[in-house]
PAFIRO-634074 format. One record per residue: residue in one letter; x, z negated, y of N, C-alpha, C in turn. Coordinates in steps of 0.02 Angstrom, whole numbers, padded with zeros to 5 digits, always signed. Each point is the difference from the previous one (the first is absolute). Layout:
<rs>
AXZYXZYXZY
...
</rs>
This chain:
<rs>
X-01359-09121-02151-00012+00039+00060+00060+00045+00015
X-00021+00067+00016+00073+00058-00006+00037-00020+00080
X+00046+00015-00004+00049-00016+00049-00022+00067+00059
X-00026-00007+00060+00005+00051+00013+00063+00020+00090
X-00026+00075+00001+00081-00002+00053-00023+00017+00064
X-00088-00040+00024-00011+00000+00048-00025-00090+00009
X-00017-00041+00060-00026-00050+00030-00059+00004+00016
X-00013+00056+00051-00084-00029+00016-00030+00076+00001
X-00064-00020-00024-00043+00044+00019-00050+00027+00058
X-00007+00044+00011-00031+00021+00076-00058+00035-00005
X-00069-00051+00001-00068+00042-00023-00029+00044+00063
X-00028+00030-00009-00035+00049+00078-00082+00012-00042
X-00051+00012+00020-00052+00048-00007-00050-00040+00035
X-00050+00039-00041-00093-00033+00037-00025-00047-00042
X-00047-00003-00011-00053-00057-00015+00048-00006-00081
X+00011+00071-00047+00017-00013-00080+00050-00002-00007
X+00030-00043+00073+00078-00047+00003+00016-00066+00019
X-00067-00005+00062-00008-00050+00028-00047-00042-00038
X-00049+00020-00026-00071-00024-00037-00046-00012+00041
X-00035+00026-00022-00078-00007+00034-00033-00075-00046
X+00039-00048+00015-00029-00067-00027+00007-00058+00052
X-00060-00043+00005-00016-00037+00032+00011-00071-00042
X+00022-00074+00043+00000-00059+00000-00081+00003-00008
X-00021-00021-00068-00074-00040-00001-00018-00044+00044
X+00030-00049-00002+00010-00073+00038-00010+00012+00061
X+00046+00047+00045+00011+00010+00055-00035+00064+00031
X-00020+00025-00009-00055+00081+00007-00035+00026-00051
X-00034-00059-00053-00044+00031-00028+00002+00070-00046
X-00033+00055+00007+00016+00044-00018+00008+00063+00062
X+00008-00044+00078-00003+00073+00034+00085+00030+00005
X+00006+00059-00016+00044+00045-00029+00029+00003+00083
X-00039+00011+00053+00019+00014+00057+00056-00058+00020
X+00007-00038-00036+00067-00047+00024+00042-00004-00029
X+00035+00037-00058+00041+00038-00024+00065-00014+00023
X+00003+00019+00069+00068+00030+00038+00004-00068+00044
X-00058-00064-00012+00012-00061+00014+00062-00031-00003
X+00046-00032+00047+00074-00031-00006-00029-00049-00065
X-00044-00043+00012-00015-00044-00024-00003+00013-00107
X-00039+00060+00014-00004+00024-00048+00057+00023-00061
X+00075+00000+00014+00041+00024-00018+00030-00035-00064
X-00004-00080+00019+00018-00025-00078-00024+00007-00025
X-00056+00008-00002-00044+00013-00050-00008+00074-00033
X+00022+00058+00046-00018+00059-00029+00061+00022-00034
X+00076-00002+00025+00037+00019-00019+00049-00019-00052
X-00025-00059-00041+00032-00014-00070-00022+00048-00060
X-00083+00021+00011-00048+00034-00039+00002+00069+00003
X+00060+00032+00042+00002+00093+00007+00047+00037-00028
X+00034+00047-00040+00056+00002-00023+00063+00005+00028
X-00001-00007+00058+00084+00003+00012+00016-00076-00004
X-00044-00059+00017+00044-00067-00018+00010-00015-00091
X-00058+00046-00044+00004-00012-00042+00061+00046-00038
X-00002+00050+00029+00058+00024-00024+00081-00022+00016
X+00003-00041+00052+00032-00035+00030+00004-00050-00031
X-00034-00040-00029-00015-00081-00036+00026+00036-00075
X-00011+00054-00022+00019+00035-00072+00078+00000+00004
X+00023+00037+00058+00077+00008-00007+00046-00038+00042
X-00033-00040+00012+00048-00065+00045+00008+00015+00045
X-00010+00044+00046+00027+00027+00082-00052-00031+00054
X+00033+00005+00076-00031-00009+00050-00054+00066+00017
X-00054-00036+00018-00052+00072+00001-00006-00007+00086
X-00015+00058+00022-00024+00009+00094-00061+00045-00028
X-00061-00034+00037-00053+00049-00014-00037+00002+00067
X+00020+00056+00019-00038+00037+00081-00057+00024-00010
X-00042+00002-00050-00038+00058-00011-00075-00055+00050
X-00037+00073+00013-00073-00015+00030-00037+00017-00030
X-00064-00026-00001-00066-00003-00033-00018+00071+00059
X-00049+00060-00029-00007+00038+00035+00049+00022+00067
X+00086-00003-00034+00044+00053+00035+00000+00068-00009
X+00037+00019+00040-00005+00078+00013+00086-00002-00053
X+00011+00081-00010+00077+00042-00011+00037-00024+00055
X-00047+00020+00065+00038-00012+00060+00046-00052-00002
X-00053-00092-00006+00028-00048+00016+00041-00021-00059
X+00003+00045-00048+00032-00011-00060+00090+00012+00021
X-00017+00075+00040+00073+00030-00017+00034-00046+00087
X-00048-00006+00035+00042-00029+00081+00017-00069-00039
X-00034-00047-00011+00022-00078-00035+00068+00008-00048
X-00011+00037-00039+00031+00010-00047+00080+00001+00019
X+00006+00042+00039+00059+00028+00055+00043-00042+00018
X-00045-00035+00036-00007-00055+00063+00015-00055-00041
X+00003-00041-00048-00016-00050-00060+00063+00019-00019
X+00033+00063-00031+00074+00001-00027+00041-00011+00047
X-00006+00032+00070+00059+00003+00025+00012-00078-00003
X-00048-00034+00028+00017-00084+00012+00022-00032-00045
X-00018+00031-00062+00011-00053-00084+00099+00021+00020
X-00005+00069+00004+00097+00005-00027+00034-00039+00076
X-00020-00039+00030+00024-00037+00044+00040-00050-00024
X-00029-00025-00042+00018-00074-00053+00005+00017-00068
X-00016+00080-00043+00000+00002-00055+00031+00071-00010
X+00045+00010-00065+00018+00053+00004-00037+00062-00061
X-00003+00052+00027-00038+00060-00012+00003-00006-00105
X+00056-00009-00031-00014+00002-00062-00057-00064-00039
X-00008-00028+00054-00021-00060-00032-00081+00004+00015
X-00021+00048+00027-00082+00007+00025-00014+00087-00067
X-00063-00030-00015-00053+00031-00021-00055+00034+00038
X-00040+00039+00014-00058+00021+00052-00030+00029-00053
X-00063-00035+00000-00043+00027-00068-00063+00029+00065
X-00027+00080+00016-00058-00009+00045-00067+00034-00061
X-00068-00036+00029-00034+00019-00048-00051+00051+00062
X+00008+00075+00005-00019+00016+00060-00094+00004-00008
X-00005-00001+00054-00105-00017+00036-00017+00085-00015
X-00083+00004+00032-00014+00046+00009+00047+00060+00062
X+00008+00051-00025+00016+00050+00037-00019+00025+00074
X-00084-00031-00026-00041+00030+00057-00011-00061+00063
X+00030-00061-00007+00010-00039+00032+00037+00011+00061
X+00000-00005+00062+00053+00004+00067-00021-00058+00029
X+00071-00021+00043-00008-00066+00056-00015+00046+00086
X-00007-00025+00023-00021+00004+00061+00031-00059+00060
X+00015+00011+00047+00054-00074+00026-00070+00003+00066
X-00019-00050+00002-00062-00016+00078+00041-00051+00047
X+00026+00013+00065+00023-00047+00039-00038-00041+00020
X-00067-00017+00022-00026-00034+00001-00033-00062-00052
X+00008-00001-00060-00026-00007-00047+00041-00105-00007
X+00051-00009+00013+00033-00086+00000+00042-00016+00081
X+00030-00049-00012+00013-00026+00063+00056+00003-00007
X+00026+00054-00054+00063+00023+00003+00042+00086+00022
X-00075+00014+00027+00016+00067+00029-00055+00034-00040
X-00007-00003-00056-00019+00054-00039-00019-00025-00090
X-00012+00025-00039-00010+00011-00066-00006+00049-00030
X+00025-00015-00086-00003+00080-00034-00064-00027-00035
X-00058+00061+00010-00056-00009-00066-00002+00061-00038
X-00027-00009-00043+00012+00057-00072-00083+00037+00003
X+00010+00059-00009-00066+00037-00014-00006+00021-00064
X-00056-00008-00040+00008+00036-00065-00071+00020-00007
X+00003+00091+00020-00065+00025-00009-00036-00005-00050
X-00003-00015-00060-00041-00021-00051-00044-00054+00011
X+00028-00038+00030-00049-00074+00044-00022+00012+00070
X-00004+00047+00020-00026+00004+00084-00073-00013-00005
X-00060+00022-00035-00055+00004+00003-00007-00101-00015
X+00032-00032-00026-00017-00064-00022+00048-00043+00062
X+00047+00029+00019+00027-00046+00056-00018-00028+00059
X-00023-00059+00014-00019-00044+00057+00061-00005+00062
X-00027-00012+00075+00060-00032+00044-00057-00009+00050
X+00054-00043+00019-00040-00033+00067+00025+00056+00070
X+00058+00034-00042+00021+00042+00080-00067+00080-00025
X-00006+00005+00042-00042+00076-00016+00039+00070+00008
X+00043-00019+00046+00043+00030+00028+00047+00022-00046
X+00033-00022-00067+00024-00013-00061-00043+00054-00029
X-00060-00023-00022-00031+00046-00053-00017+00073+00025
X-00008+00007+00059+00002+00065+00041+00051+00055-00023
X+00060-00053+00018+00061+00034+00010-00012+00038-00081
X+00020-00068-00047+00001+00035-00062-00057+00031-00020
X-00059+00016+00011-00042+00055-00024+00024+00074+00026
X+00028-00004+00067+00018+00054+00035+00067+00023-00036
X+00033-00044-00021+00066+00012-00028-00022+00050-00083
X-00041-00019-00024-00032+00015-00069-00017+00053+00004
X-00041+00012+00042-00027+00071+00031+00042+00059+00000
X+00030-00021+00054+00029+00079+00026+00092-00021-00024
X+00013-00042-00025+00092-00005-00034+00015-00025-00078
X-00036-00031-00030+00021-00029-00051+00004+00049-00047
X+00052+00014-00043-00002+00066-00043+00057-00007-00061
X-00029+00006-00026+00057+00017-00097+00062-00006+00034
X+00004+00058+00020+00082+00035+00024+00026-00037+00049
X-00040-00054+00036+00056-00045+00012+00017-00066-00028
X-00048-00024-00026+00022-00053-00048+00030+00013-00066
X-00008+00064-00040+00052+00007-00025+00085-00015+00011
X-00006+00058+00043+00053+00014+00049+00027-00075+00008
X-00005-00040+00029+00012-00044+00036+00007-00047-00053
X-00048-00016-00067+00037-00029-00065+00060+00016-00021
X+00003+00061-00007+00080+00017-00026+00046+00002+00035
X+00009-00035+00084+00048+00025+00050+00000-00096-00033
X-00024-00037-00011-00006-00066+00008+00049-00022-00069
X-00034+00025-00050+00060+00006-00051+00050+00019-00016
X+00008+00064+00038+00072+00028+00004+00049-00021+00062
X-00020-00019+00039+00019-00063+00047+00020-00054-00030
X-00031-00039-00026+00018-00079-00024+00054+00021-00038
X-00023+00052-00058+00043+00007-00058+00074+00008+00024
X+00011+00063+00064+00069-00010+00008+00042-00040+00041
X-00035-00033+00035+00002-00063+00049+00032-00048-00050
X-00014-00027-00046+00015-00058-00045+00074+00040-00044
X-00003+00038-00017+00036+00043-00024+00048-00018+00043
X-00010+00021+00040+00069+00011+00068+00046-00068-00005
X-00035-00063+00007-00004-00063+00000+00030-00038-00075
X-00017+00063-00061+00029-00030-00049-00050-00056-00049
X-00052+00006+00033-00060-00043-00039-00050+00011-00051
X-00004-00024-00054-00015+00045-00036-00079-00025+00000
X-00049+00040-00024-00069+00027+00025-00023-00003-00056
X-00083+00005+00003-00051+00043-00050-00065-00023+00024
X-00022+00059+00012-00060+00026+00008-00079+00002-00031
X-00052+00001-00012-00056-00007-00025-00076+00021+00042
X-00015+00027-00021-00083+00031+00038-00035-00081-00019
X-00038-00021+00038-00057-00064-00032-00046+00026-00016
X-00036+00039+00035-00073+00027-00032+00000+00095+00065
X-00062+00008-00041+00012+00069+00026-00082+00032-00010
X-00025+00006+00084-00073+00036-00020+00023+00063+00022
X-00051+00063-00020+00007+00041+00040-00039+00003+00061
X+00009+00069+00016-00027-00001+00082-00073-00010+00007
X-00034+00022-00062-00063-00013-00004-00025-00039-00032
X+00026-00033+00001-00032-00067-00053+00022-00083+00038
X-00034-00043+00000+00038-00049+00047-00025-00044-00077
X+00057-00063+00003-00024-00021-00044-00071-00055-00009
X-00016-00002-00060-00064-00036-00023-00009-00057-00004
X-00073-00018-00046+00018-00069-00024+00001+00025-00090
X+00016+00032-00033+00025+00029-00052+00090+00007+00001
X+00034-00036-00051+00064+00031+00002-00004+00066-00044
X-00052+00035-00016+00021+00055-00050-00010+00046+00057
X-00026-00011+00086+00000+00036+00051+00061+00003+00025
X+00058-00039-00029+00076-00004+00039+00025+00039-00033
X+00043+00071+00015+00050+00065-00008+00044-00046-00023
X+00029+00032-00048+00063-00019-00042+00045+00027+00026
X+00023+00057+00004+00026+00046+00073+00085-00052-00018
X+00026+00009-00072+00052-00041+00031+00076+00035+00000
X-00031+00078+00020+00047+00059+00021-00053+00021+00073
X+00047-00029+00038-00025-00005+00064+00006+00081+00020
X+00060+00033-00026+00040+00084+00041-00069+00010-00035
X-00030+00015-00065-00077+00044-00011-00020+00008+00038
X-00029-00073+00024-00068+00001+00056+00055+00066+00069
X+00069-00011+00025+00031+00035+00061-00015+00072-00028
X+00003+00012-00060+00023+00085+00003-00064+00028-00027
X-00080-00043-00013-00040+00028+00004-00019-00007+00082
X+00019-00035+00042-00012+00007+00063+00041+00060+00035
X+00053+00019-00017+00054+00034+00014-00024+00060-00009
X-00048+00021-00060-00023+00063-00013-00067+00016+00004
X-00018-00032+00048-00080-00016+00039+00003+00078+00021
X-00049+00047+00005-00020+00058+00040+00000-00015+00069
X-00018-00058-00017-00027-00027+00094+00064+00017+00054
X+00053-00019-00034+00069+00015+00014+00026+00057+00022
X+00016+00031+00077+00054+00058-00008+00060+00000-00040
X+00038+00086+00015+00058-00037-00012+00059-00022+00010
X-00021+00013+00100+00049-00059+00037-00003-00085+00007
X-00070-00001-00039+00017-00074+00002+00058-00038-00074
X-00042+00071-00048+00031-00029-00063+00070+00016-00002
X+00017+00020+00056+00083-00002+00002+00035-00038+00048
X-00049-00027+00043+00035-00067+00027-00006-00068-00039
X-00013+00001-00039+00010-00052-00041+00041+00004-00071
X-00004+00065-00015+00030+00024-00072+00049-00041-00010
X+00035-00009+00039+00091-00019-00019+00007-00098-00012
X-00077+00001+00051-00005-00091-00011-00030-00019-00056
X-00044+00034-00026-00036-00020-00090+00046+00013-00030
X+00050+00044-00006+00051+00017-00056+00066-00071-00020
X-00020-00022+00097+00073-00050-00005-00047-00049-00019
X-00072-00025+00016-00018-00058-00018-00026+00010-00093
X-00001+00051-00028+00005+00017-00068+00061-00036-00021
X+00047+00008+00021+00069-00002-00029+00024-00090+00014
X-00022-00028+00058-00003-00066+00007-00044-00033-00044
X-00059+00029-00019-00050-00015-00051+00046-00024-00079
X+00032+00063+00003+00041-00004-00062+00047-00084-00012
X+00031+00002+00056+00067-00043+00016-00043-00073+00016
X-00030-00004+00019-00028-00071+00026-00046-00039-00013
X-00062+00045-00034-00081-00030-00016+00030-00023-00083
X-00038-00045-00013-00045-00042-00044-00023+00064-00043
X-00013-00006-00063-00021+00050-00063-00107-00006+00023
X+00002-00027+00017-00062-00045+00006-00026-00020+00080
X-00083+00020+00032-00014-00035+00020-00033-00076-00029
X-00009-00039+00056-00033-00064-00002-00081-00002-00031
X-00013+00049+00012-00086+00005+00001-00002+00043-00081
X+00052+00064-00019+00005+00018-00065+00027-00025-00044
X+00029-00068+00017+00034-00031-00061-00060-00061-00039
X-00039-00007+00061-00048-00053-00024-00057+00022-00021
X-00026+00075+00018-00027+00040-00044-00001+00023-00066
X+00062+00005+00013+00057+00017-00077-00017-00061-00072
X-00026-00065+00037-00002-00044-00046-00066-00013-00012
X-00076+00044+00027-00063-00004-00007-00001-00070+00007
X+00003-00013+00051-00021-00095+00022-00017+00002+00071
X-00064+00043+00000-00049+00021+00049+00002-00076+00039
X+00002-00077-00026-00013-00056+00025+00054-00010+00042
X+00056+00019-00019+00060-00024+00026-00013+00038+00103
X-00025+00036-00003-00018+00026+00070-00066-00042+00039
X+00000-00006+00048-00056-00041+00010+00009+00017+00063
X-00079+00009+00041-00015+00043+00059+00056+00037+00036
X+00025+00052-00049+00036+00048+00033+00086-00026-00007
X+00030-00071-00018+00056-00025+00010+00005-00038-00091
X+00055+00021+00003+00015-00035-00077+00009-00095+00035
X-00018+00000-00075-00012-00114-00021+00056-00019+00013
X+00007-00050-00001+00066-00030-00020+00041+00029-00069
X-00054-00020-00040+00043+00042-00066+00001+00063-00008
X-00026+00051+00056+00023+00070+00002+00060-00002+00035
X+00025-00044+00041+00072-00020+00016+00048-00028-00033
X-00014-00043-00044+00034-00011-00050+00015+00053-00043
X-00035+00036-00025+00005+00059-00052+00036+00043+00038
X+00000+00025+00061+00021+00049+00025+00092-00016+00024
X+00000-00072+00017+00061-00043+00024+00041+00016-00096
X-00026-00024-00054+00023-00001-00057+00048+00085-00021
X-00040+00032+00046+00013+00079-00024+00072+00018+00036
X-00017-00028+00078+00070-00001+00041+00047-00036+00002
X+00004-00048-00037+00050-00038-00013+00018+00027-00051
X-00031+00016-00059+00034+00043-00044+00054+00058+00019
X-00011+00007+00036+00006+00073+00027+00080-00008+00052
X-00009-00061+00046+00058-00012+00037+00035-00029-00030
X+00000-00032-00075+00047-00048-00028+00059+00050-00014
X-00042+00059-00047+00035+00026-00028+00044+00044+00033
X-00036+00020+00077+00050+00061+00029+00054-00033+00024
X-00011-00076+00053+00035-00023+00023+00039-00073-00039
X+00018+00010-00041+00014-00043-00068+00104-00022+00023
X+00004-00023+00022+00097-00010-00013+00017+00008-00073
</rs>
């Protein structure tokens, strides 16, 4: 096992970090309990950051949520370091994030716990299939869909998220890397086919065919110009060669995906690739 010149690792993302896998025993097969406390020994030996963790001997932290947002990716994320360098020092942490859909946003409802408030995540691709008991909820977000949800700001707002973290950790001295998990486009939500899941694992394509939309003036395409160029260039410095969703493509093992979320052994395979990958950069 290579000696390496960090201690622990620091996982962040959505479901193809957290796993979308359920305790048999204990919930059957409903997926909706996922984000179950209960559920956790059981899900998190089987996802790749403990396995990549169990590969290179380090302490793993894995924050990630089953259907999180960027949002709760990059606020946790934040929020999760400052406290780690309390007791641990900055050379010794890793932050591997595997980022969600783009088109994902949180929303904070004060009424929502008996703690003031809650953050819930919207992800327009699922609005037509989403249930609640509040009505008031689904209102909001149909109205939100309607007349605000738009490319140009979830773009936008992806690359302020990455170029944020990126120099945030930087600042801090921590060293990073980055990864897309999966990637639909705007018109496509995904299937029950993985040959319906975008490989997309040059995320700037999908920005600078959005970037050069007609739909676009070209005062908008110049309020953003200067932020795709820097999140281009963070692209360079920080991401993974590879998304999550094109690397397991890459290996035609259509099985290894299963309703929309890689197996266990699409975590394994994918954990095998990143450990490869951190041994060697971060090697003593």
């Amino acid at each position: 096992m290579a000696r390496l010149n960090f201690k622990t690792l620091y996982a962040n993302g959505d479901s193809w970090t957290a796993g979308d896998i359920v305790d048999p025993v204990l919930f059957g097969d409903d997926l909706s309990k996922v984000n179950d406390p209960k559920n956790k020994p059981y899900r998190l030996p089987r996802v790749w950051p403990h396995k990549v963790g169990k590969e290179l001997g380090v302490e793993v932290i894995n924050n990630s949520h089953a259907g999180g947002s960027n949002d709760r990716i990059f606020r946790s994320t934040v929020n999760d370091i400052l406290g780690l360098l309390k007791n641990n020092k900055p050379e010794d942490i890793l932050v591997v994030i595997g980022w969600s859909s783009p088109e994902r946003k949180d929303f904070f409802y004060k009424w929502h716990s008996k703690d003031g408030g809650e953050w819930e995540c919207l992800y327009p691709a699922e609005l037509e299939h989403w249930t609640s008991e509040r009505q008031e909820l689904i209102d909001f977000y149909k109205l939100y869909v309607k007349n605000h949800w738009h490319a140009e700001e979830f773009i936008t707002r992806h690359c302020i998220h990455n170029i944020s973290l990126h120099y945030f950790l930087k600042s801090l001295n921590i060293k990073h890397l980055f990864f897309n998990s999966f990637y639909e486009n705007k018109d496509e939500v995904l299937n029950k086919n993985a040959h319906q899941l975008l490989e997309s694992p040059k995320f700037e394509n999908y920005i600078l065919s959005f970037y050069n939309n007609s739909e676009l003036d070209t005062i908008k395409r110049l309020e953003i110009d200067n932020i795709i160029k820097e999140y281009n260039n963070v692209y360079k410095k920080a991401f993974f060669n590879e998304s999550f969703i094109s690397f397991l493509l890459s290996l035609d093992i259509e099985e290894e995906i299963l309703n929309y979320h890689p197996t266990e052994k699409g975590h394994e395979l994918w954990a095998n690739n990143l450990a490869k990958f951190i041994s060697s950069k971060y090697e003593l």
